[in-house]
N, CA, C and O of each residue as an XYZ file, in Angstrom:
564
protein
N      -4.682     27.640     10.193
C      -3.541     27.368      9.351
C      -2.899     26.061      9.792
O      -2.837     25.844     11.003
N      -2.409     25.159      8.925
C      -1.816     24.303      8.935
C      -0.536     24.212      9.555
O       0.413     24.794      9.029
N      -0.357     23.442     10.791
C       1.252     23.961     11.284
C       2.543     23.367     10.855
O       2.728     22.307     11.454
N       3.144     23.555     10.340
C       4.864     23.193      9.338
C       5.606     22.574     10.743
O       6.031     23.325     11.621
N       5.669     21.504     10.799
C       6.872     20.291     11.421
C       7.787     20.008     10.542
O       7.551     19.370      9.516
N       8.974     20.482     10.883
C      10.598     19.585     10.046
C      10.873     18.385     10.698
O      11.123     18.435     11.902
N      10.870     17.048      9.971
C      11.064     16.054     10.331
C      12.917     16.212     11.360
O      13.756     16.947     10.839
N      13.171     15.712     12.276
C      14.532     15.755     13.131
C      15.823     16.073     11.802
O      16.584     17.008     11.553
N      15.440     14.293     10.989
C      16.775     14.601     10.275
C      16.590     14.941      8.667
O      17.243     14.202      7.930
N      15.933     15.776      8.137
C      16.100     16.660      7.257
C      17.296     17.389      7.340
O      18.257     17.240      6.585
N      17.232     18.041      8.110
C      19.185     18.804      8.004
C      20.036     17.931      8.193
O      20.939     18.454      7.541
N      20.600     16.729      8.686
C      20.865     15.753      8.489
C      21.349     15.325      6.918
O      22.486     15.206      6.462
N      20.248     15.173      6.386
C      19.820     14.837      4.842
C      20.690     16.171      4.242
O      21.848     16.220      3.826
N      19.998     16.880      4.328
C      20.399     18.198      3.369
C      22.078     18.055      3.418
O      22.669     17.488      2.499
N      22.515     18.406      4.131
C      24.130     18.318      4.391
C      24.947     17.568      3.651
O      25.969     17.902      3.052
N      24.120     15.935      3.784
C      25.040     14.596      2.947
C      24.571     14.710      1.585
O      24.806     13.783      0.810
N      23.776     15.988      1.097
C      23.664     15.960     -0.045
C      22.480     14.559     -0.800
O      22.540     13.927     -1.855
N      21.541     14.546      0.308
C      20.383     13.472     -0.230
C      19.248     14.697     -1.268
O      18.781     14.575     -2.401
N      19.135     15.815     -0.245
C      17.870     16.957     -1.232
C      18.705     17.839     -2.069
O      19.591     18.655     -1.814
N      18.064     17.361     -3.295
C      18.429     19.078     -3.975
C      17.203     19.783     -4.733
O      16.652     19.410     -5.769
N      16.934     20.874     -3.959
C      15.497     21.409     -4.518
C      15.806     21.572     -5.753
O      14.773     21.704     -6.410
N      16.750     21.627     -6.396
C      17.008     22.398     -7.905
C      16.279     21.072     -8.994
O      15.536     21.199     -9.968
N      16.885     19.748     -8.311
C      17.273     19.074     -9.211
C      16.151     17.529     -8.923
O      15.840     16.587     -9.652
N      15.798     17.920     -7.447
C      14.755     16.307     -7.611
C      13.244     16.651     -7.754
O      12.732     17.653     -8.253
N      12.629     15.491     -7.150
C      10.816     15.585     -7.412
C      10.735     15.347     -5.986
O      11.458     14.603     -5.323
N       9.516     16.254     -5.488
C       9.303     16.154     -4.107
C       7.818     15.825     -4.098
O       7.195     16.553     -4.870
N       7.078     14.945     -3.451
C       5.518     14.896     -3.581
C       5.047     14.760     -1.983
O       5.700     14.376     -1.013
N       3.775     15.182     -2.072
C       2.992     15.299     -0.881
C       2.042     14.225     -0.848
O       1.046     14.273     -1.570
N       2.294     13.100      0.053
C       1.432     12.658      0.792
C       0.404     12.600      2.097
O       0.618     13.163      3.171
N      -0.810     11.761      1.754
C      -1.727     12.012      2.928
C      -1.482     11.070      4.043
O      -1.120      9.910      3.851
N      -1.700     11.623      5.298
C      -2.182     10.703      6.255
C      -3.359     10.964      7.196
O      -4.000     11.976      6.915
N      -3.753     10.300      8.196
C      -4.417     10.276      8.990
C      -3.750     10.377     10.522
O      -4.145     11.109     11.429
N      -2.676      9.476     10.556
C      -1.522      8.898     11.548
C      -0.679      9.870     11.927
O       0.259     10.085     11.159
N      -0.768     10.621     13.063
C       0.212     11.608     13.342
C       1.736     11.272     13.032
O       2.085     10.349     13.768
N       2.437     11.563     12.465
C       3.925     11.639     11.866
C       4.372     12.101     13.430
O       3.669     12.696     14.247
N       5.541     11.711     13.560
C       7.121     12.432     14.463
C       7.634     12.318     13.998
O       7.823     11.476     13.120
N       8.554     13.777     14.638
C       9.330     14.390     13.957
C      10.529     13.389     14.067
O      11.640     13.835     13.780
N      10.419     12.069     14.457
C      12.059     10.894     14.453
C      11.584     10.742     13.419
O      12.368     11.432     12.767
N      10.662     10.249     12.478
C      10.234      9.612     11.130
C      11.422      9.766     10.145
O      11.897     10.896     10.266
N      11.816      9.313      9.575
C      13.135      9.487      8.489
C      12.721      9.235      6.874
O      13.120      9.920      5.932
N      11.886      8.162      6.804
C      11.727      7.867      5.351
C      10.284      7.566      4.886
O       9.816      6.832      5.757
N       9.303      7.795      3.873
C       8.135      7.451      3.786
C       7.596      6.298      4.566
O       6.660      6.212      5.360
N       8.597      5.303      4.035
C       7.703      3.691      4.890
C       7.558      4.283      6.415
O       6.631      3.756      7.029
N       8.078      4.985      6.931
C       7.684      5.056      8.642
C       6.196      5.830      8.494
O       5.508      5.636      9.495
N       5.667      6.507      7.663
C       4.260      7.306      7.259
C       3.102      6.166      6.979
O       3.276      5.488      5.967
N       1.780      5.856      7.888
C       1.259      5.210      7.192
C       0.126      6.080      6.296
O      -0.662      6.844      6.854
N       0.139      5.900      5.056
C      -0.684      7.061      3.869
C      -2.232      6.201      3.537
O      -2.500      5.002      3.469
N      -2.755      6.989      3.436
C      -4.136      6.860      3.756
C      -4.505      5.815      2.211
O      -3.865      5.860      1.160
N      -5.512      5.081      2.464
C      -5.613      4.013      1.374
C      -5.481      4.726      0.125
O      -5.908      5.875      0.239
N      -4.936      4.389     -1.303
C      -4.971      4.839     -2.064
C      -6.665      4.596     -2.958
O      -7.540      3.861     -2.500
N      -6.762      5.132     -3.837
C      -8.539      5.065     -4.279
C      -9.262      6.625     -4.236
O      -9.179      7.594     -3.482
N     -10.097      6.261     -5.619
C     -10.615      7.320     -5.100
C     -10.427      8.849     -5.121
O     -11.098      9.690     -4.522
N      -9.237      9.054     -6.041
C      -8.465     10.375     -6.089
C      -7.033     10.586     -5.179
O      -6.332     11.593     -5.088
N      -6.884      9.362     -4.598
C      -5.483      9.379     -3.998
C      -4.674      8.512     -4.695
O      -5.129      7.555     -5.322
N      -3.634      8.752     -4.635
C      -2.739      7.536     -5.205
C      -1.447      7.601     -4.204
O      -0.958      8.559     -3.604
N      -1.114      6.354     -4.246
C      -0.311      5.903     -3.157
C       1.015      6.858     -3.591
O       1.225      7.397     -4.678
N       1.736      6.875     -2.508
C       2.718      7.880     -2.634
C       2.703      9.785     -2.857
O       3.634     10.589     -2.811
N       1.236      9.980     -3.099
C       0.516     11.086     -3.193
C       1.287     12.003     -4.534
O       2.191     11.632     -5.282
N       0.676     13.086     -4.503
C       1.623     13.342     -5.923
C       2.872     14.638     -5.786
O       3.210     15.218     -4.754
N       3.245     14.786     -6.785
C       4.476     15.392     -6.965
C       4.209     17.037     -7.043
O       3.354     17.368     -7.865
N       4.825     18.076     -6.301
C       5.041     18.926     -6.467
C       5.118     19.523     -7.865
O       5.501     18.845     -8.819
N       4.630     21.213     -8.018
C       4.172     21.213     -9.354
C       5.012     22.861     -8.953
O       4.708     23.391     -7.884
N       6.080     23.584     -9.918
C       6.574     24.893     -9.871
C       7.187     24.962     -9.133
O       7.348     26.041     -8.563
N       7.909     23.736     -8.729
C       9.438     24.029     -7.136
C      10.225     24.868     -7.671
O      10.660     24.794     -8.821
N      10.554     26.069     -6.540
C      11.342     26.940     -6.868
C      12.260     26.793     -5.507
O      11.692     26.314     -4.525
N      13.886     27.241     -5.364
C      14.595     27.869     -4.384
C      15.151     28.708     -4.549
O      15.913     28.695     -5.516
N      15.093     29.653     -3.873
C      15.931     31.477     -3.982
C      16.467     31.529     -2.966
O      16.124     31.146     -1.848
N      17.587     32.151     -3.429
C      18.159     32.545     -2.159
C      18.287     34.117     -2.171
O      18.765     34.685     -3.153
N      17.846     34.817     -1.048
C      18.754     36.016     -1.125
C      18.584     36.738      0.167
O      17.720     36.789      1.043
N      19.660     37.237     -0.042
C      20.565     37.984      1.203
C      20.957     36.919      2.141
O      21.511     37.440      3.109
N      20.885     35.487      2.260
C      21.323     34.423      2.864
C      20.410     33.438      3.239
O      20.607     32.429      3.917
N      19.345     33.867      2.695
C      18.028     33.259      3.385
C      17.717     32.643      2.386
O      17.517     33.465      1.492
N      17.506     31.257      1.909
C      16.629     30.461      1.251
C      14.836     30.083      1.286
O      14.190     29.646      2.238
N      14.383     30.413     -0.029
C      12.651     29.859      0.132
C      12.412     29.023     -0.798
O      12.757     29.266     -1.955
N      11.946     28.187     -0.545
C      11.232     26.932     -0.752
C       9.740     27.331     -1.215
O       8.924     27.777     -0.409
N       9.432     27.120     -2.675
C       8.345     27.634     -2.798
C       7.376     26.439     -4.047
O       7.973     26.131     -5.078
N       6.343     26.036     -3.876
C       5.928     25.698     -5.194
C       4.357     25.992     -5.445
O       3.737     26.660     -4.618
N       3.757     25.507     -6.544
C       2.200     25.523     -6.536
C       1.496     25.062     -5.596
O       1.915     24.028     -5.076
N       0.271     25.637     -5.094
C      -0.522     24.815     -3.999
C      -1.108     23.527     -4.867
O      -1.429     23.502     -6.055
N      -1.138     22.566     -3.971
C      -1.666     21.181     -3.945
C      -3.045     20.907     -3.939
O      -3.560     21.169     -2.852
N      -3.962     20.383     -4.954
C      -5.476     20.352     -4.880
C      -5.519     18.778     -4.930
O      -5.261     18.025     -5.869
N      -5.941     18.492     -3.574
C      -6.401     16.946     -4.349
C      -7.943     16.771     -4.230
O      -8.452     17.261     -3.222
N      -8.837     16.081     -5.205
C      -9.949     16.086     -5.517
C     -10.227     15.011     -5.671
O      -9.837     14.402     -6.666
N     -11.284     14.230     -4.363
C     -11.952     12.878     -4.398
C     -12.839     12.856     -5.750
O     -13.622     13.674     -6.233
N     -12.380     11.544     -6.171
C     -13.371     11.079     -7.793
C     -13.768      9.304     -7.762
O     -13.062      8.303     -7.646
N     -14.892      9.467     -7.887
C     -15.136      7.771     -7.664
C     -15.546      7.668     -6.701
O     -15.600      6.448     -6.544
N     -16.021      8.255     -5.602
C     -16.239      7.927     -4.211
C     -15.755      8.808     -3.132
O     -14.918      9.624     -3.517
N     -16.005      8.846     -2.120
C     -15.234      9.413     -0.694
C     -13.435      9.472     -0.656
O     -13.033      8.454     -1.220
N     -12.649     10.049     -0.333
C     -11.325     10.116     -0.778
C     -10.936      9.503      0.857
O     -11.666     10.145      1.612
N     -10.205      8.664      1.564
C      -9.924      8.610      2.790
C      -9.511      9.755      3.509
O      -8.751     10.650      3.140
N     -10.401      9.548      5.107
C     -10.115     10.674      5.743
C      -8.304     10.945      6.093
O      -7.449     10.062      6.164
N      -8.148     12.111      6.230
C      -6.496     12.469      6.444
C      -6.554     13.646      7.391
O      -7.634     14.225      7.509
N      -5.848     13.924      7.855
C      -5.283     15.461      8.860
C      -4.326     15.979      8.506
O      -4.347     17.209      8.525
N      -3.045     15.273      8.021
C      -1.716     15.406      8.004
C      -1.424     15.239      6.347
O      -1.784     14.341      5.586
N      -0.618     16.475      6.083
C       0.408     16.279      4.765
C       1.800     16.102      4.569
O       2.523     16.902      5.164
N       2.293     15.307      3.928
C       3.817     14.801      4.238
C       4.592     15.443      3.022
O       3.989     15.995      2.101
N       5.671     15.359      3.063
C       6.393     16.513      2.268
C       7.918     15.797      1.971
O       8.914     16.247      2.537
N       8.029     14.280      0.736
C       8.967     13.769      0.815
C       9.962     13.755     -0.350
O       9.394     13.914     -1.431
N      11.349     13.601     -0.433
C      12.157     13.359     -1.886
C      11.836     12.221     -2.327
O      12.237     11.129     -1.925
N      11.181     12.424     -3.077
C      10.563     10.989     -4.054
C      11.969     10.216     -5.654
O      12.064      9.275     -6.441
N      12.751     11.542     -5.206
C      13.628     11.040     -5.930
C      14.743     10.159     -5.453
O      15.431      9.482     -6.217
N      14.899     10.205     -4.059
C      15.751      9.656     -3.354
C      15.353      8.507     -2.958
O      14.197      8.457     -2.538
N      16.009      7.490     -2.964
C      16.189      5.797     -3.215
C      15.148      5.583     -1.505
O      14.131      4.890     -1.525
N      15.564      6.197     -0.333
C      14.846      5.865      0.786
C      13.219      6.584      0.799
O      12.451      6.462      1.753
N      12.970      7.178     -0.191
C      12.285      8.855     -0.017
C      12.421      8.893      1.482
O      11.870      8.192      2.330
N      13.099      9.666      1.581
C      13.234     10.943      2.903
C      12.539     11.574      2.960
O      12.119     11.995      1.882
N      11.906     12.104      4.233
C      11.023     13.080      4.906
C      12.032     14.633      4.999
O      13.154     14.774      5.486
N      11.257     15.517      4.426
C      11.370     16.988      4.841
C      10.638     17.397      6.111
O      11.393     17.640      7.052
N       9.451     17.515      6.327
C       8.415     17.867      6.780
C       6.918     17.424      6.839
O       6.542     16.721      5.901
N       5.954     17.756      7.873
C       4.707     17.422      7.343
C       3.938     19.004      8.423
O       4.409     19.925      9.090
N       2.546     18.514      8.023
C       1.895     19.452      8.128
C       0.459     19.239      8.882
O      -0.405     19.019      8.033
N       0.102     19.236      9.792
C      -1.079     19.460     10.612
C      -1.865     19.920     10.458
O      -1.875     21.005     11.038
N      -3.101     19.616      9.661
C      -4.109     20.505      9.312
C      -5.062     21.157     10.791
O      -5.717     22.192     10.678
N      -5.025     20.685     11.593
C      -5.541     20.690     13.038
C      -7.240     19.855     13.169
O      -7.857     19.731     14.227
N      -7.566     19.524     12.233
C      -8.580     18.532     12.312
C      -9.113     17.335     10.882
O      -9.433     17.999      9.896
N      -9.168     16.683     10.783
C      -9.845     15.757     10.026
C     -10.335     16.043      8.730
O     -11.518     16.375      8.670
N      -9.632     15.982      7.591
C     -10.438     16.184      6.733
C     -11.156     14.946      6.049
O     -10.569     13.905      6.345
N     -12.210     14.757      5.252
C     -13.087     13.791      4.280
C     -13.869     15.168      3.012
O     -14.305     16.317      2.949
N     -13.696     14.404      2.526
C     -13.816     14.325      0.834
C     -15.019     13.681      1.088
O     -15.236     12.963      2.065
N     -15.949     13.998      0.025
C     -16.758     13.416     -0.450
C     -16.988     13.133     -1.963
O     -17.179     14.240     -2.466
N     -17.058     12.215     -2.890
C     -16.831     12.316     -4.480
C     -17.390     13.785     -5.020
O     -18.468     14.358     -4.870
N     -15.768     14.242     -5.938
C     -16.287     15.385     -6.231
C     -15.413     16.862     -5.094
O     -14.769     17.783     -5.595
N     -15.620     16.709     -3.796
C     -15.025     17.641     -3.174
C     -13.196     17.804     -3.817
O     -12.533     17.199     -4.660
N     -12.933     18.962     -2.870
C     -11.578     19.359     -3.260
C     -10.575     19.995     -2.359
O     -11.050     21.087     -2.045
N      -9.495     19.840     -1.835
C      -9.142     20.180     -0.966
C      -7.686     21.097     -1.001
O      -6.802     20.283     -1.269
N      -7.270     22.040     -0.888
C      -6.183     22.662     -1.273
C      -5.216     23.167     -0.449
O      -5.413     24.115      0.310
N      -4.315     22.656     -0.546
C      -3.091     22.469      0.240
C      -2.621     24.133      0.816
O      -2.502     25.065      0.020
N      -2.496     24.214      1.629
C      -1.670     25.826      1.724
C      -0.721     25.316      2.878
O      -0.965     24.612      3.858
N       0.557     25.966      2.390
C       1.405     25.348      3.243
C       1.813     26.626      4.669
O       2.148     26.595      5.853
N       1.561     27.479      3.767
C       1.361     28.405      4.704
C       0.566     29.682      4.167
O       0.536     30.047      2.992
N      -0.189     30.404      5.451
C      -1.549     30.803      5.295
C      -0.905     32.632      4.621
O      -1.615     33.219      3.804
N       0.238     33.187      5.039
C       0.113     34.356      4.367
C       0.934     34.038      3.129
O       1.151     35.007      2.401
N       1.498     32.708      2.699
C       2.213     33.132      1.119
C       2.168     31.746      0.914
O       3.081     30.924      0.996
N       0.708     31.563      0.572
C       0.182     29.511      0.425
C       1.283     28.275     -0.539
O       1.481     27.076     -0.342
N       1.855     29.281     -1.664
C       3.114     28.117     -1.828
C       4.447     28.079     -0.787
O       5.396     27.295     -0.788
N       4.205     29.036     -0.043
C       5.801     28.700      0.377
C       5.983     27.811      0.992
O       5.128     27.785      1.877
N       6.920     26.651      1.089
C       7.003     25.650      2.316
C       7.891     25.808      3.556
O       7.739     25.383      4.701
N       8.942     26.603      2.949
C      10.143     27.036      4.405
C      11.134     27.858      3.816
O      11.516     27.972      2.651
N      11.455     28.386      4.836
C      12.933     29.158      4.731
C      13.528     28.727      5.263
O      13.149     27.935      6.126
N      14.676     28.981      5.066
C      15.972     28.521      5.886
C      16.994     29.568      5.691
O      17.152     30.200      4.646
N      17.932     29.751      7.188
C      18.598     31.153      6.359
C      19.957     30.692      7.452
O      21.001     31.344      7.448
């Protein structure tokens, strides 16, 4: 399973009112480049060449949902398929998890696949953000 890192200042963010799951676009990008958790805004991510079935900035979350209940918030959306076309897709390890609506895009999180993935034209790769309930991305409570 892929391991869930919260970037430092995501709660930070959340507070001054930069995320609102209700209301922005959040997309997942690739890397190769281990992320830390100081990282604050996409440009600190370097994302794997675009081509090929990637596109720079990676793409947008698809069925974002947030619930809250009994005090606990979940963060939930569709799993993520990206599928090399045209060629080999660049190798990546890491998935990034940013507000694409927000003027800096800010970092939420990223994700550790624990080894290397490559695409080959044609392959497909599917995001699970976590292994017993694959859309969820976090709670918070």
């Amino acid at each position: 399973m892929a391991a869930f890192n919260k970037f430092q200042d995501y709660i930070d963010q959340l507070h001054r009112a930069v995320h609102n799951w209700g209301a922005h676009t959040f997309n997942l990008a690739l890397t190769n480049v281990a992320p830390v958790v100081g990282n604050t805004v996409l440009a600190d991510i370097t994302q794997i060449a675009a081509g090929n079935g990637y596109v720079a900035g990676g793409v947008a979350l698809t069925g974002l949902t947030a619930v809250e209940a009994a005090g606990t918030m979940t963060v939930s959306a569709n799993q993520v398929v990206f599928t090399a076309a045209g060629g080999a897709m660049a190798t990546f390890r890491y998935y990034v998890l940013y507000n694409a609506t927000a003027a800096a895009k800010n970092l939420v999180a990223f994700w550790d696949h624990g080894a290397a993935v490559t695409l080959a034209d044609g392959d497909s790769f599917t995001v699970k953000f976590n292994n017993a309930s694959p859309g969820t991305i976090l709670t918070a409570s």
